[in-house]
Short mmCIF file of the C-alpha atoms (twelve columns), coordinates in Angstrom:
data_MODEL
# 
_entry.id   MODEL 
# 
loop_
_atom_site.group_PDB 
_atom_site.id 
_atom_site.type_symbol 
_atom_site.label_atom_id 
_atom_site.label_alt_id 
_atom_site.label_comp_id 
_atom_site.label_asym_id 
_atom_site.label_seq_id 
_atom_site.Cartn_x 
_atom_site.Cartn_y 
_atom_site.Cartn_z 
_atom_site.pdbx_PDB_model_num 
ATOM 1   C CA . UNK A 1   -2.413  57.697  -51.566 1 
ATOM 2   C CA . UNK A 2   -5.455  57.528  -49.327 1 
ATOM 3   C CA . UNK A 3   -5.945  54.057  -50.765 1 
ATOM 4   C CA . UNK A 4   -2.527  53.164  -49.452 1 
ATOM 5   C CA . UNK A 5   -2.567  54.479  -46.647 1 
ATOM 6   C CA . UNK A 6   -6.168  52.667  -45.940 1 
ATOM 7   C CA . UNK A 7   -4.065  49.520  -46.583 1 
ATOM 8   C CA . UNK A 8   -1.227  49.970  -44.387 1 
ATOM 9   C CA . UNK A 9   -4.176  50.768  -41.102 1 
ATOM 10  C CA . UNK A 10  -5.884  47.739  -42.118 1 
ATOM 11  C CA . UNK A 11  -2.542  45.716  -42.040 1 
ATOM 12  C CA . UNK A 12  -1.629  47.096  -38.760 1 
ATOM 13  C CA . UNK A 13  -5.272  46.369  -37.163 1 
ATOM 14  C CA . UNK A 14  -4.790  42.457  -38.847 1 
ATOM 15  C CA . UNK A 15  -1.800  42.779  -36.971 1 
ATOM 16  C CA . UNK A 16  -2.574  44.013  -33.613 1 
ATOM 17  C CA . UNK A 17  -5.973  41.582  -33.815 1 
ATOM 18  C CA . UNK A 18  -3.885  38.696  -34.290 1 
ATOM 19  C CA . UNK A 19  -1.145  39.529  -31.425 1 
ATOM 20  C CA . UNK A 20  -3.760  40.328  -29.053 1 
ATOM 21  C CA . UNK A 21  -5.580  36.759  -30.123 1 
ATOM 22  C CA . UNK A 22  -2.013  35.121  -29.394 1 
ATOM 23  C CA . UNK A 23  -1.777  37.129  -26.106 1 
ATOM 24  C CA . UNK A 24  -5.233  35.883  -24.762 1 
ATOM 25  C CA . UNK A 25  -4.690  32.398  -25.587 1 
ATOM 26  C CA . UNK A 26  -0.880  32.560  -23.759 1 
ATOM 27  C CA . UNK A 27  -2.829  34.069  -20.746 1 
ATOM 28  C CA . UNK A 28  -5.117  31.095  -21.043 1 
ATOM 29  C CA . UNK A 29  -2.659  28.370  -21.693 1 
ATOM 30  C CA . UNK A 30  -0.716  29.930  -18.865 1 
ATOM 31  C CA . UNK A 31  -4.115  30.013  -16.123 1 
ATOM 32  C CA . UNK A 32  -4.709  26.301  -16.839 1 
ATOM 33  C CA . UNK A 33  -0.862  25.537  -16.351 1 
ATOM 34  C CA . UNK A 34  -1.396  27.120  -12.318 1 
ATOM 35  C CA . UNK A 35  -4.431  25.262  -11.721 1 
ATOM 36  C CA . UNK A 36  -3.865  21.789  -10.296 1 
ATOM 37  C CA . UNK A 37  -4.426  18.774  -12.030 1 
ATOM 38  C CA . UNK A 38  -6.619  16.072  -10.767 1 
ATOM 39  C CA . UNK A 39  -4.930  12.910  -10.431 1 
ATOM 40  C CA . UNK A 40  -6.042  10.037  -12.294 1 
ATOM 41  C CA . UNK A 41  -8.511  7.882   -10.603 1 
ATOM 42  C CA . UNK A 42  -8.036  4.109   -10.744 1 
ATOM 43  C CA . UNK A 43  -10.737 2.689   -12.488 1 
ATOM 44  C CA . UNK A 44  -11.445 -1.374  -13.479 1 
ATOM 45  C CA . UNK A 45  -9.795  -2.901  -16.194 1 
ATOM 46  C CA . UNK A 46  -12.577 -5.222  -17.209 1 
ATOM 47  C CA . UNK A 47  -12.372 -8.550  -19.287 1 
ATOM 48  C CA . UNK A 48  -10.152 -10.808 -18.159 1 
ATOM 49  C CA . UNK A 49  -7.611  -8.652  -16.468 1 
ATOM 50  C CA . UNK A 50  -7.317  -8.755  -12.568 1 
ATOM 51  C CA . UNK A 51  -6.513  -5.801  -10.631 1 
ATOM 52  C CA . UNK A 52  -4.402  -5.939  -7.998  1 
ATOM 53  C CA . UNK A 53  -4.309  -3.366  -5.077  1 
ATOM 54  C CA . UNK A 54  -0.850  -3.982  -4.095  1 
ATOM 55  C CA . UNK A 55  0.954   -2.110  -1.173  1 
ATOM 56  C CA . UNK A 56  4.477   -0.560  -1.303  1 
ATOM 57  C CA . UNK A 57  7.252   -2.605  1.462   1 
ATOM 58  C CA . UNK A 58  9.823   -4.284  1.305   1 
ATOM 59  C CA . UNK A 59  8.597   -7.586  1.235   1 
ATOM 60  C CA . UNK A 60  5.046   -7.069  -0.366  1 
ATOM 61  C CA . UNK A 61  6.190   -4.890  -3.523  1 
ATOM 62  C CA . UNK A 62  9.084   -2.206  -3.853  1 
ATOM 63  C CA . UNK A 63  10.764  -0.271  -6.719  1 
ATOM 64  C CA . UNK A 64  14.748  -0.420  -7.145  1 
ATOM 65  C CA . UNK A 65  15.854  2.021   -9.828  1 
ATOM 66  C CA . UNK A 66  14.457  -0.314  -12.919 1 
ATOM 67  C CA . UNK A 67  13.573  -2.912  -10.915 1 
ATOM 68  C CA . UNK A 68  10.352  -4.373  -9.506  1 
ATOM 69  C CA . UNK A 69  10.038  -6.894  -6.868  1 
ATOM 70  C CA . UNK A 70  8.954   -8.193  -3.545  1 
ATOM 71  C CA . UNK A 71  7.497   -11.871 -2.542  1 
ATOM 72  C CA . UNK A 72  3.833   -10.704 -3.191  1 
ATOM 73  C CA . UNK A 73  5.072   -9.215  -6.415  1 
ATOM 74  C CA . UNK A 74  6.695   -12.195 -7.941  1 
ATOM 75  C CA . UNK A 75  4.886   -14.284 -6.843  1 
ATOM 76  C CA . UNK A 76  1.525   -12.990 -8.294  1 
ATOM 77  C CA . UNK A 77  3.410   -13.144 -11.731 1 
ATOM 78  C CA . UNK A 78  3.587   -16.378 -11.513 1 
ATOM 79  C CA . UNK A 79  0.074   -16.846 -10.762 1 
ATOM 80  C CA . UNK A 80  -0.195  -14.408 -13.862 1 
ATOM 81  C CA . UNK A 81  2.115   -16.669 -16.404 1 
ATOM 82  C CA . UNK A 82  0.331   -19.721 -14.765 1 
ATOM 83  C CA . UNK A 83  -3.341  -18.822 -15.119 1 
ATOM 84  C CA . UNK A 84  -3.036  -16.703 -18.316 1 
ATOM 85  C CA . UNK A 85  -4.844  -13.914 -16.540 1 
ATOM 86  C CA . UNK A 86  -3.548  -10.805 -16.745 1 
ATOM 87  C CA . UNK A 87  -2.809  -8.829  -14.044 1 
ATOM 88  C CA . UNK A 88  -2.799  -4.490  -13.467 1 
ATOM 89  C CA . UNK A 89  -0.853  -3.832  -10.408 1 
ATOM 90  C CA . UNK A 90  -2.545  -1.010  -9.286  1 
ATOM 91  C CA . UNK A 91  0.693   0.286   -5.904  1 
ATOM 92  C CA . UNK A 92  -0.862  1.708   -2.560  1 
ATOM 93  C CA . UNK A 93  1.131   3.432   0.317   1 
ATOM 94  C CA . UNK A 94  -2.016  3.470   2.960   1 
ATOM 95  C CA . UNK A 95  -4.214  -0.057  3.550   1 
ATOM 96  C CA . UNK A 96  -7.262  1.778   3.902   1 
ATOM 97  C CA . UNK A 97  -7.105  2.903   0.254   1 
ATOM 98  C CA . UNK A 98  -6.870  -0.624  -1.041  1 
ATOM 99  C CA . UNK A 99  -9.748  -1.445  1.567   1 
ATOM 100 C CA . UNK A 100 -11.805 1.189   0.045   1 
ATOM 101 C CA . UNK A 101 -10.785 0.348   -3.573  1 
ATOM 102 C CA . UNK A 102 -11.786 -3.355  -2.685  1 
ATOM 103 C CA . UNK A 103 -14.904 -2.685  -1.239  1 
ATOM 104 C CA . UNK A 104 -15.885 -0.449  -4.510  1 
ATOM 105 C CA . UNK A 105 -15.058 -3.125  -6.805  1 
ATOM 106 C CA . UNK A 106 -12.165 -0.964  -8.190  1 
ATOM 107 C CA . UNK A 107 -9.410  -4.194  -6.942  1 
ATOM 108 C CA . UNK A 108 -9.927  -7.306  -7.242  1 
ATOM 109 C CA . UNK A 109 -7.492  -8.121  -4.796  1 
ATOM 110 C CA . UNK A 110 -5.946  -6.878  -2.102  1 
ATOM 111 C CA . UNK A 111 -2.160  -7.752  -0.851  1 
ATOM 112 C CA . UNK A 112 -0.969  -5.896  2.169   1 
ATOM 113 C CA . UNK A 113 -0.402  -5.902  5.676   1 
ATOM 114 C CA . UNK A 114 -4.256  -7.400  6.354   1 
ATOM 115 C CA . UNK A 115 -3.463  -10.821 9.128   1 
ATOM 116 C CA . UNK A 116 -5.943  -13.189 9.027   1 
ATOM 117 C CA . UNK A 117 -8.413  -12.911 12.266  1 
ATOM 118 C CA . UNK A 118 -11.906 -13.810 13.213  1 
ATOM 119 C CA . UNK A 119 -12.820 -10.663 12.424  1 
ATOM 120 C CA . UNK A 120 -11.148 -9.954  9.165   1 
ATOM 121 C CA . UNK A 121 -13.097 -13.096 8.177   1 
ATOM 122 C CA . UNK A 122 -15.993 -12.298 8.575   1 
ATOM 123 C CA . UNK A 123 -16.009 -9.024  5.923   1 
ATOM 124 C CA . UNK A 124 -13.710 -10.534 3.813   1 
ATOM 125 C CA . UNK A 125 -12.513 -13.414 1.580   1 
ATOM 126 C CA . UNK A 126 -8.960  -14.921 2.163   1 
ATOM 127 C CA . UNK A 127 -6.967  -17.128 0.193   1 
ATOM 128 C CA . UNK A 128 -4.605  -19.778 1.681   1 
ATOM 129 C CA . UNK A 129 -1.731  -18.380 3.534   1 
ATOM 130 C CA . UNK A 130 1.060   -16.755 1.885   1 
ATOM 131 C CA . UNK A 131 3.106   -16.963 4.371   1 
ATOM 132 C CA . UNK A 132 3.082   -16.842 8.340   1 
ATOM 133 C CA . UNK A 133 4.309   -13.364 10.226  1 
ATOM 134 C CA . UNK A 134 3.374   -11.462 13.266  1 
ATOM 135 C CA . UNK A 135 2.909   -8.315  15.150  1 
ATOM 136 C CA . UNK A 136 5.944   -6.505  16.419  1 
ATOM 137 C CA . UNK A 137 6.522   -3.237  18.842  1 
ATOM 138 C CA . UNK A 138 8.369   -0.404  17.046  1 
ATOM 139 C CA . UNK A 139 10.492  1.926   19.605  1 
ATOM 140 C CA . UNK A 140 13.786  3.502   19.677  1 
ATOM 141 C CA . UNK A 141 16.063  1.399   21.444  1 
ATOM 142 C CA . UNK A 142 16.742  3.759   24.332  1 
ATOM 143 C CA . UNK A 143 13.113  3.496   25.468  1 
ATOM 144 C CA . UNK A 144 13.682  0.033   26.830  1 
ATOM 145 C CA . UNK A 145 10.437  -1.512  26.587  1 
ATOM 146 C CA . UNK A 146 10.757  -5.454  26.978  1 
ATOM 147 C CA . UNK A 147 7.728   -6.962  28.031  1 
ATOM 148 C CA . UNK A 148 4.016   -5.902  26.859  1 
ATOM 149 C CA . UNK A 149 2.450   -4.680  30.258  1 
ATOM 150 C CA . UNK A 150 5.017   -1.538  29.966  1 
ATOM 151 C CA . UNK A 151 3.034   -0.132  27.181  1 
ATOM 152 C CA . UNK A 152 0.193   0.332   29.658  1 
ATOM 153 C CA . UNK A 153 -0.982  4.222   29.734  1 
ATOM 154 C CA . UNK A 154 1.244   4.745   27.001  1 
ATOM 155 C CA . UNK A 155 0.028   5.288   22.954  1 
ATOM 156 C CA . UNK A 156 0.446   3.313   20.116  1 
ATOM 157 C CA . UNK A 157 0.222   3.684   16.617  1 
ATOM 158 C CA . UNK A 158 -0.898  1.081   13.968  1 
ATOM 159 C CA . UNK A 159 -1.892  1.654   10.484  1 
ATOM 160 C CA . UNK A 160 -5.529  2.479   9.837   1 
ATOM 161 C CA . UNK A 161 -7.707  -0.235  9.095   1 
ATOM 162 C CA . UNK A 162 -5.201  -2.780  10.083  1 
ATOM 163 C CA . UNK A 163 -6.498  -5.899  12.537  1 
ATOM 164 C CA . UNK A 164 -3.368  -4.787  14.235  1 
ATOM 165 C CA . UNK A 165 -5.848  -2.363  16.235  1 
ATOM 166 C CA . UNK A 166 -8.247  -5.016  17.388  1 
ATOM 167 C CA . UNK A 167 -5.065  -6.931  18.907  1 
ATOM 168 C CA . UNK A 168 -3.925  -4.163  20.493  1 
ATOM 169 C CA . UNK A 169 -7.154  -3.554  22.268  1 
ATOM 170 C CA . UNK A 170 -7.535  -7.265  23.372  1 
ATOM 171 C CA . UNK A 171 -4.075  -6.908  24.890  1 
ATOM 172 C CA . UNK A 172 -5.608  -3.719  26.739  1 
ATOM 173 C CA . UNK A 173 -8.577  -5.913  28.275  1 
ATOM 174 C CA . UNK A 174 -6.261  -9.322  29.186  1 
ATOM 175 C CA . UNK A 175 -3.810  -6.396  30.947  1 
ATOM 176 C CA . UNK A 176 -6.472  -4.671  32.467  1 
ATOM 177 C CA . UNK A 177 -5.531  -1.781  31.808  1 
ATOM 178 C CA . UNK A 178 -5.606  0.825   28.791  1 
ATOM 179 C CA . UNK A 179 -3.073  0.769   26.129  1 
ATOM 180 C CA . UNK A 180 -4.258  3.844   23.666  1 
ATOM 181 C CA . UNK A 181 -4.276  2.925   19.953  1 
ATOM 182 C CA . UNK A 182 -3.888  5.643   17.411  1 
ATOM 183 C CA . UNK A 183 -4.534  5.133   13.544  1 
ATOM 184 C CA . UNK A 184 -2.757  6.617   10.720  1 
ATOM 185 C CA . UNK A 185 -4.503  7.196   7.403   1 
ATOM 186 C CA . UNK A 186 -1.643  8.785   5.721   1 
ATOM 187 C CA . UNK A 187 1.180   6.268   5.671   1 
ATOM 188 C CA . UNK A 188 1.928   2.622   5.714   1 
ATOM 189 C CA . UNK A 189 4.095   0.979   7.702   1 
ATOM 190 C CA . UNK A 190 7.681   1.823   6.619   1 
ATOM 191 C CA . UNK A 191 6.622   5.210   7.094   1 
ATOM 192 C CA . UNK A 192 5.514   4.383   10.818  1 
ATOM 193 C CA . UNK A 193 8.713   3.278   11.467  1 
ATOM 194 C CA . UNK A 194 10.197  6.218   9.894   1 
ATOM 195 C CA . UNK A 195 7.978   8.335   12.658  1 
ATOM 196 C CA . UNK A 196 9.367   6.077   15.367  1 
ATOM 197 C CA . UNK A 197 13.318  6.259   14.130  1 
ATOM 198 C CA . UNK A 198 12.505  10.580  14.106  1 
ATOM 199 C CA . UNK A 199 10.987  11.110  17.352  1 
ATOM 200 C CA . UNK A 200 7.715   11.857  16.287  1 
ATOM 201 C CA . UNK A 201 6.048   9.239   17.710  1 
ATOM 202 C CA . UNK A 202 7.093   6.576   20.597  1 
ATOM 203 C CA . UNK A 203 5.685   3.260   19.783  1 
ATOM 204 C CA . UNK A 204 4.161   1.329   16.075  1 
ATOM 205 C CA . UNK A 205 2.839   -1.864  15.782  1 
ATOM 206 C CA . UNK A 206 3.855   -3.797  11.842  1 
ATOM 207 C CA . UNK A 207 4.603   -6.891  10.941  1 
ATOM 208 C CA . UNK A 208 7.659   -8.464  11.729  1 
ATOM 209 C CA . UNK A 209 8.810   -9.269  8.195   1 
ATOM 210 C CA . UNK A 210 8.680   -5.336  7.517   1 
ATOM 211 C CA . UNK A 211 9.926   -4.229  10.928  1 
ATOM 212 C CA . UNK A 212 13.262  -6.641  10.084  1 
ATOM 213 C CA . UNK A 213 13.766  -5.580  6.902   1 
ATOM 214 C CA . UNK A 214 13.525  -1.948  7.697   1 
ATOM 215 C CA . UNK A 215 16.028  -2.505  10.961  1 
ATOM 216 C CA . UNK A 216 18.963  -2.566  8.202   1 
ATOM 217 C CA . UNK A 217 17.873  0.967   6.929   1 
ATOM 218 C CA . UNK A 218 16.859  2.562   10.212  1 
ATOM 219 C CA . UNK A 219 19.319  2.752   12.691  1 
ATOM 220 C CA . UNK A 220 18.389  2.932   16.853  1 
ATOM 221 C CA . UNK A 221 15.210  0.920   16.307  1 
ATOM 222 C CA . UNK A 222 14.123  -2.112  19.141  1 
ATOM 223 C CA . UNK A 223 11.558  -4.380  17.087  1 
ATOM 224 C CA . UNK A 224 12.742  -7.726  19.567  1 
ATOM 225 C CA . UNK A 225 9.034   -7.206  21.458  1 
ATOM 226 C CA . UNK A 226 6.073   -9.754  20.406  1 
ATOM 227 C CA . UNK A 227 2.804   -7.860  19.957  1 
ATOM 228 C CA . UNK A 228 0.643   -11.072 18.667  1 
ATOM 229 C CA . UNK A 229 1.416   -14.824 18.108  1 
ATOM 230 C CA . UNK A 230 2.389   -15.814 14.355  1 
ATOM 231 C CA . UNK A 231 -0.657  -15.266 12.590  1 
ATOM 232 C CA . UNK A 232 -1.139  -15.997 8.513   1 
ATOM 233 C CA . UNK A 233 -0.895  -13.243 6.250   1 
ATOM 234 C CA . UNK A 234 -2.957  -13.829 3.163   1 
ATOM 235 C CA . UNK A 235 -4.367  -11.862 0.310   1 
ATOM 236 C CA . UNK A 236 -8.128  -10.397 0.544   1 
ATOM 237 C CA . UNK A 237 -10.734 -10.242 -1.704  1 
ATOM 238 C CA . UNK A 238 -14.262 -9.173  -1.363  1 
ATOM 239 C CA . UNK A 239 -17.279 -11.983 0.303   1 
ATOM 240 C CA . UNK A 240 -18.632 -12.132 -2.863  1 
ATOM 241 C CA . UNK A 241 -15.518 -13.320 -5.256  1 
ATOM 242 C CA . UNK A 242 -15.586 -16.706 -3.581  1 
ATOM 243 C CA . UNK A 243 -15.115 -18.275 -7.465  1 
ATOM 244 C CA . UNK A 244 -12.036 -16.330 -7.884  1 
ATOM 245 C CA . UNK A 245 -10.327 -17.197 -4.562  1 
ATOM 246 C CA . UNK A 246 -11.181 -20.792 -5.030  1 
ATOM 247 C CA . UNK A 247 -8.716  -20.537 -8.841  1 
ATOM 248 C CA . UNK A 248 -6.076  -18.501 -7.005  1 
ATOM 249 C CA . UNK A 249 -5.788  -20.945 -4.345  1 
ATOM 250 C CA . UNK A 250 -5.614  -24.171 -6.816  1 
ATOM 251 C CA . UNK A 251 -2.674  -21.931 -8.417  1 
ATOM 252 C CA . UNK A 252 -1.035  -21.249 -5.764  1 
ATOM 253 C CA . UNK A 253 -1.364  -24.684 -5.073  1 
ATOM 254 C CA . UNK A 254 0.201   -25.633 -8.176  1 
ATOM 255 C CA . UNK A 255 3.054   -23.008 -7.574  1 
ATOM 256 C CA . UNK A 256 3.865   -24.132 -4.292  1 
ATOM 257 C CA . UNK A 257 4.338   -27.595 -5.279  1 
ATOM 258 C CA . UNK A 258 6.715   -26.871 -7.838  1 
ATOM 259 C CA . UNK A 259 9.645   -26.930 -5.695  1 
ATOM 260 C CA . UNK A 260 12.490  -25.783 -8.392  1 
ATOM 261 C CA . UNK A 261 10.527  -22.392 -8.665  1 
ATOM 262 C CA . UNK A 262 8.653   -21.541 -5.363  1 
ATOM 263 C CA . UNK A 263 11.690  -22.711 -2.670  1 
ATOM 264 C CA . UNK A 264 14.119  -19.939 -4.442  1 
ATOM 265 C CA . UNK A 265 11.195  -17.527 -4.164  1 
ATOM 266 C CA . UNK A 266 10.881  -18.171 -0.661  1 
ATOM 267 C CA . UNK A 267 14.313  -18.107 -0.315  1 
ATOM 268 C CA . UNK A 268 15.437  -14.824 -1.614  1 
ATOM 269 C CA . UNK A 269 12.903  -13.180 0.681   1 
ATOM 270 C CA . UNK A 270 12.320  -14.744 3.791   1 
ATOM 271 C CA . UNK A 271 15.772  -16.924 4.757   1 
# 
């Protein structure tokens, strides 16, 4: 009897031992779940595979339900299918990330909203031009801005680490006069439109190619003012991949001259 009932207390301890084991590893299982997760950091593919920093818009790179595309996009596959390198597209929503990533030898290349200028030049590495856009002012139509002089006194906002900022404060000194320049580190262009369309802020400085194609989504917005002349826009790589923009350039040489498969390229983005 005592035996037995010495059995049926050591069953029950087993029991409540191996419910409270389950218990304390729910608890723990659950206290990992609320703690946040660190996003995975881009890192370098190595070998032969070329990563691409390569920024969300409409015309550079977008996503469409299952669909990628965008004239930077496509036509980096081709340079892909062409050289036999492969390429990791590695998608950025601010250009100072992808200058960063650059800089650290995490991207190979960079393809965003980066015009070629003196300055640029001298830091970085561009290929041939891609194609040819320029600077345009971003305001609600109802503010009525037409000429450039109007913005003087007033605050604009460009994208940080964009050359957009150096043209904005050359246009302050052949004005004489102050045009502020703010920088944001948080979102690309689209989403600088998207400020200007809200209300939040009054004027942004982007490309024109962007600022057209986001006129069809964004309703109220006056993009008809010329910030710059038509400048190149080209993709960047760092001062000391000179080997690897020299191949990209004799492929995109190669591309361009193959007129059944570039000229509908061009077409489909930029007619």
């Amino acid at each position: 009897m005592l035996r037995e009932r010495h059995t049926a207390i050591k069953g029950k301890t087993v029991l409540y031992v191996a419910l409270l084991a389950l218990t304390v590893a729910m608890m723990v299982m659950l206290s990992r779940c609320d703690k946040p997760v660190a996003p995975p950091q881009d890192l370098p593919s190595g070998g032969d595979t070329l990563d691409i920093a390569i920024e969300y818009s409409p015309v550079t790179y977008y996503s469409y339900e299952d669909t990628l595309g965008g004239f930077d996009y496509d036509l980096l596959r081709l340079v892909s299918q062409l050289s036999g390198r492969p390429m990791k597209f590695h998608p950025i929503v601010t250009l100072a990330k992808g200058l960063e990533g650059l800089n650290d030898s995490t991207y190979d290349v960079l393809v965003a909203q980066f015009p070629m200028t003196a300055a640029g030049r001298e830091r970085y590495l561009f290929t041939n031009p891609i194609y040819i856009d320029k600077q345009v002012l971003v305001q609600r139509a109802a503010t009525g801005v037409k000429r450039q002089f109007q913005l003087a006194g007033d605050t604009v906002w460009v994208v940080k680490g964009s050359p957009m900022k150096e043209r904005i404060e050359g246009l302050s000194r052949e004005m004489g006069d102050t045009i502020h320049v703010m920088t944001d580190s948080i979102h690309g262009a689209e989403q600088l439109m998207m400020r200007v369309a809200s209300g939040e802020i009054k004027f942004a400085v982007v490309n024109r190619s962007i600022a057209n194609a986001m006129t069809t989504k964004l309703n109220g917005l006056d993009v008809s003012v010329d910030i710059s002349l038509s400048q190149f826009q080209a993709w960047v790589l760092r001062k000391n991949n000179q080997a690897l923009c020299d191949s990209i350039n004799c492929w995109l040489e190669r591309i361009k001259a193959n007129k059944p498969i570039y000229d509908p390229l061009n077409s489909r983005y930029f007619d």
